[in-house]
C-alpha positions in Angstrom: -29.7 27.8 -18.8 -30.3 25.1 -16.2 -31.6 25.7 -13.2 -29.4 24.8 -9.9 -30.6 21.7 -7.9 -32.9 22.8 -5.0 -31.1 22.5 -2.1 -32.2 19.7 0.6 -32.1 20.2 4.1 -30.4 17.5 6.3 -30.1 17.6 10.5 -27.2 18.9 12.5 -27.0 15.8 14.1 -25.6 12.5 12.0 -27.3 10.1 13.6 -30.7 12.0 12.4 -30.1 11.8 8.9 -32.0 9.6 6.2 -29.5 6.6 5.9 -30.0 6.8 1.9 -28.9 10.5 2.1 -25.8 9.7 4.0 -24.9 7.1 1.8 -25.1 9.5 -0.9 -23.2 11.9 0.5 -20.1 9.3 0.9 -20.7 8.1 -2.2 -20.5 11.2 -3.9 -16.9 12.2 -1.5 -15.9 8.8 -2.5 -15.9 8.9 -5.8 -14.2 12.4 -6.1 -11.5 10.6 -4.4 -11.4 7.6 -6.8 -11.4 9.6 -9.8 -8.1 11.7 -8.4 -6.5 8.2 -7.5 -7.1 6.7 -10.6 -4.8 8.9 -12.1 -1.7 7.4 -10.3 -0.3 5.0 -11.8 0.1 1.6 -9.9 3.5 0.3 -8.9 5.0 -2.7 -7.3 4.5 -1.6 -3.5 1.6 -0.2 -3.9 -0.6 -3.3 -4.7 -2.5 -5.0 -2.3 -4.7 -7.8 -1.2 -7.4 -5.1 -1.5 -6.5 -4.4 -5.5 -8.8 -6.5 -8.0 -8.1 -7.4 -11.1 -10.4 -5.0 -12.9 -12.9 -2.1 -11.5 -16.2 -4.0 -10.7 -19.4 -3.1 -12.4 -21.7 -1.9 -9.7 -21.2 2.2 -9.0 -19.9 2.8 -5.2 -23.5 4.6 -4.7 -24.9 1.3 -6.0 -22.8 -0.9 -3.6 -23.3 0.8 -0.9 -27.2 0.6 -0.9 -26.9 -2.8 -0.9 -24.6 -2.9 1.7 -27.2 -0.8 4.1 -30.2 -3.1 2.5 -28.7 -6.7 3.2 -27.0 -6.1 6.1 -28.8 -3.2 7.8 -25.7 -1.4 8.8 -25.5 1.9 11.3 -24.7 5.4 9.9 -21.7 5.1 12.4 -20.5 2.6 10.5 -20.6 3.5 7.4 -19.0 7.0 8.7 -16.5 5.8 10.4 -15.5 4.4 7.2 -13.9 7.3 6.3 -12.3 8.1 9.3 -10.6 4.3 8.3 -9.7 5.9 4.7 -8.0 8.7 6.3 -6.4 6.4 9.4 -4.5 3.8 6.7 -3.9 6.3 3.4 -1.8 8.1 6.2 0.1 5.2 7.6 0.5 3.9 4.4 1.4 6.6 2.1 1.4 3.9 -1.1 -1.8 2.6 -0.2 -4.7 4.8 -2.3 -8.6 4.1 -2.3 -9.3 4.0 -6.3 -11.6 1.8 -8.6 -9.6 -1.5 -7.8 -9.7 -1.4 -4.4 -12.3 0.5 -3.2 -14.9 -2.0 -3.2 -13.5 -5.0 -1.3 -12.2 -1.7 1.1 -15.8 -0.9 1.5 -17.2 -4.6 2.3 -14.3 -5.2 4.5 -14.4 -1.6 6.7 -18.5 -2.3 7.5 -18.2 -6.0 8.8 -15.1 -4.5 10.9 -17.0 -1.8 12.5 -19.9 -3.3 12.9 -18.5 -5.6 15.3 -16.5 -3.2 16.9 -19.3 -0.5 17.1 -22.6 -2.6 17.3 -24.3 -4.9 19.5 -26.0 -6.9 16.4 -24.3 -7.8 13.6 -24.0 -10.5 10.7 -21.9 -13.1 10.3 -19.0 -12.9 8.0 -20.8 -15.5 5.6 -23.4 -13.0 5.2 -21.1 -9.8 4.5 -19.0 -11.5 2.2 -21.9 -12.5 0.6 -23.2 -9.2 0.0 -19.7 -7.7 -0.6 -19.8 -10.4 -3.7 -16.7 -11.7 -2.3 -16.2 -15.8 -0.9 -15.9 -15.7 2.5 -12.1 -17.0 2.7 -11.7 -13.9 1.1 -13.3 -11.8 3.4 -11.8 -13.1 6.0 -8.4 -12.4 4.8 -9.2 -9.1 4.0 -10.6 -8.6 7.5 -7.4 -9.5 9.3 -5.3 -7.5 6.5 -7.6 -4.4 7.2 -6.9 -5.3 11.4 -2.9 -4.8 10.5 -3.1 -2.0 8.1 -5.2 0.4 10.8 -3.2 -1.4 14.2 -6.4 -2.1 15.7 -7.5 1.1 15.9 -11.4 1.2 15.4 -12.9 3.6 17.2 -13.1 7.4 17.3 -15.1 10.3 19.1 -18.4 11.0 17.9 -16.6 14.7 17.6 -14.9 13.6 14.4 -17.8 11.8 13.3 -19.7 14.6 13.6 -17.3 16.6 11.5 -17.1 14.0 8.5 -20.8 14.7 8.2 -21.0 18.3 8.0 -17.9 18.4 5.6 -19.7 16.0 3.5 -22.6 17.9 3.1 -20.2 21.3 2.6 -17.9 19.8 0.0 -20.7 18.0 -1.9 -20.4 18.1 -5.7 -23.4 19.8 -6.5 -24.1 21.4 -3.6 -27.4 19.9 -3.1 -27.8 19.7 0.6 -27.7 22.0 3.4 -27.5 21.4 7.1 -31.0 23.1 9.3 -29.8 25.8 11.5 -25.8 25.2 11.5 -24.3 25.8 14.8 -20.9 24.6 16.5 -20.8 20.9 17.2 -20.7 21.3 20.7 -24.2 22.4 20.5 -25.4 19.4 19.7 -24.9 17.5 22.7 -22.7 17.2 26.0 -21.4 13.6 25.2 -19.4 14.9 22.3 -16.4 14.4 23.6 -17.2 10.8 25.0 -15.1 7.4 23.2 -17.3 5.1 21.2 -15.2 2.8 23.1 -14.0 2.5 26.9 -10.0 1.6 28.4 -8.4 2.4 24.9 -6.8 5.8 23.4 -8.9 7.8 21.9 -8.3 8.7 18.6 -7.0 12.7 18.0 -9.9 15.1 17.1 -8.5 17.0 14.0 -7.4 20.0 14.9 -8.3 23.2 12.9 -5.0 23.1 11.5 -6.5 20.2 9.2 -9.6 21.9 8.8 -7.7 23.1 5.2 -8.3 20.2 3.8 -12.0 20.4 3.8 -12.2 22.1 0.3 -8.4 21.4 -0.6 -8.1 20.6 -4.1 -6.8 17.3 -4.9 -3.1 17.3 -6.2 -2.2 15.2 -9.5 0.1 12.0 -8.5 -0.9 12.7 -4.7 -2.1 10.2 -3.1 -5.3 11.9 -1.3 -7.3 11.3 2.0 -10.3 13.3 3.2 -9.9 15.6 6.4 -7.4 13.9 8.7 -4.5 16.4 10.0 -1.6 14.6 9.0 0.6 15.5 11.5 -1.2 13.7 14.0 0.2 10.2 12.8 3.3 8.6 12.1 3.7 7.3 8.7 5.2 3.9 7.8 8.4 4.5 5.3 7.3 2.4 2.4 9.0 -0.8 2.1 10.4 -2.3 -0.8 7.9 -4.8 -2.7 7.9 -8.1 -1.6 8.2 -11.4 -4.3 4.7 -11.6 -4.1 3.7 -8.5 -4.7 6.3 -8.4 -7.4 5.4 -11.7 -9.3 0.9 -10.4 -8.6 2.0 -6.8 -9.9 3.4 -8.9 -13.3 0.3 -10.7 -13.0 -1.9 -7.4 -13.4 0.0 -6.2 -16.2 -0.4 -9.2 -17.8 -4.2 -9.1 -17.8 -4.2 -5.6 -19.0 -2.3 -6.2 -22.2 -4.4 -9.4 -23.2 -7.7 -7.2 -22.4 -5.7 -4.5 -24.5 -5.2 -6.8 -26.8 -8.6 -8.4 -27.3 -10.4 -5.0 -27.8 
């Protein structure tokens, strides 16, 4: 019988965690969540300028590392990042983080918050570079990203905070375990304080959404992470547009030929 992983402590705090450990821990939630999403089939409206052709061949933990290598990104932005999974899957109910979109999604969210959170950053050049993406690309993606979430890029570090410890709680093996676990408002008296000044603040989820920390993931559902749904208004889908109609014919077209050639 195998033994169980020994468990790893982390801090309280996210800002004192080994960067490679948080970027395990979101690519472990992450990848939880792709593997539900894959499962829904794609249709017309739900294809976007995110959605590539086929799944690229680096892992999200893989991508991620390089990310955090190249560019040298902050744990609040790669955080955050979720908080922007949670923000858009909500406003867009036919939009859904799976292998096809999540990598341009990834690239696209850090050069994004790192502007918006960060007093250094990299040029877009250099992102898209690292994303594996040209940079007319990236910069497409970047304004599509701007509409999708309506400019809204910052949050408390409250809900920050509570990304973290649910991603070390929900983690799929359980391997890590947060030192001396005590209410977030322990940790310091700035919790409550905007990452950004003259703009509304994003709602902390309530502990009505704290259900969905180890909610199980519903077949066909489209799924996001913590957020408390009632706390944003979602879009009615609209009906697809001719492009999206004539690129969705275009993806189904490249499926059967690579159906077809195996």
């Amino acid at each position: 019988m195998a033994e169980a992983p020994a468990r790893i402590e982390v801090p309280l705090a996210f800002e004192d965690v080994d960067i490679d450990v948080l970027v395990q821990l979101i690519a472990d939630m992450l990848d939880r969540l792709i593997s539900h999403n894959d499962q829904i089939p794609l249709s017309p409206e739900g294809l976007t300028r995110f959605h590539s052709r086929t799944a690229p061949g680096i892992s999200v933990l893989e991508y991620l590392r390089r990310i955090v290598k190249f560019t040298r990104v902050e744990r609040v932005c790669l955080l955050i990042t979720l908080h922007y999974i949670d923000q858009i899957c909500t406003r867009m109910p036919t939009f859904t983080l799976s292998s096809l979109t999540c990598h341009r999604f990834l690239i696209t969210a850090v050069t994004v918050s790192s502007k918006a959170l960060c007093d250094v950053f990299s040029s877009n050049s250099i992102y898209a570079r690292v994303g594996g993406i040209p940079v007319a690309e990236l910069n497409m993606l970047e304004r599509e990203f701007l509409r999708m979430i309506d400019w809204q890029l910052t949050c408390t570090r409250e809900i920050l905070q509570e990304y973290y410890v649910n991603l070390v709680r929900t983690h799929s093996v359980g391997r890590y375990a947060i030192i001396a676990l005590e209410s977030s408002s322990s940790i310091s008296s700035d919790d409550d304080m905007d990452w950004e000044t003259g703009r509304s603040r994003s709602p902390s989820p309530p502990q009505a959404g704290s259900s969905n920390r180890n909610r199980e993931f519903v077949p066909g559902e489209a799924s996001t992470i913590l957020i408390d749904t009632v706390t944003l208004t979602r879009q009615s889908p609209k009906p697809p547009t001719l492009e999206q109609n004539m690129a969705f014919a275009a993806f189904q077209q490249s499926y059967m030929q690579q159906d077809g050639g195996t």
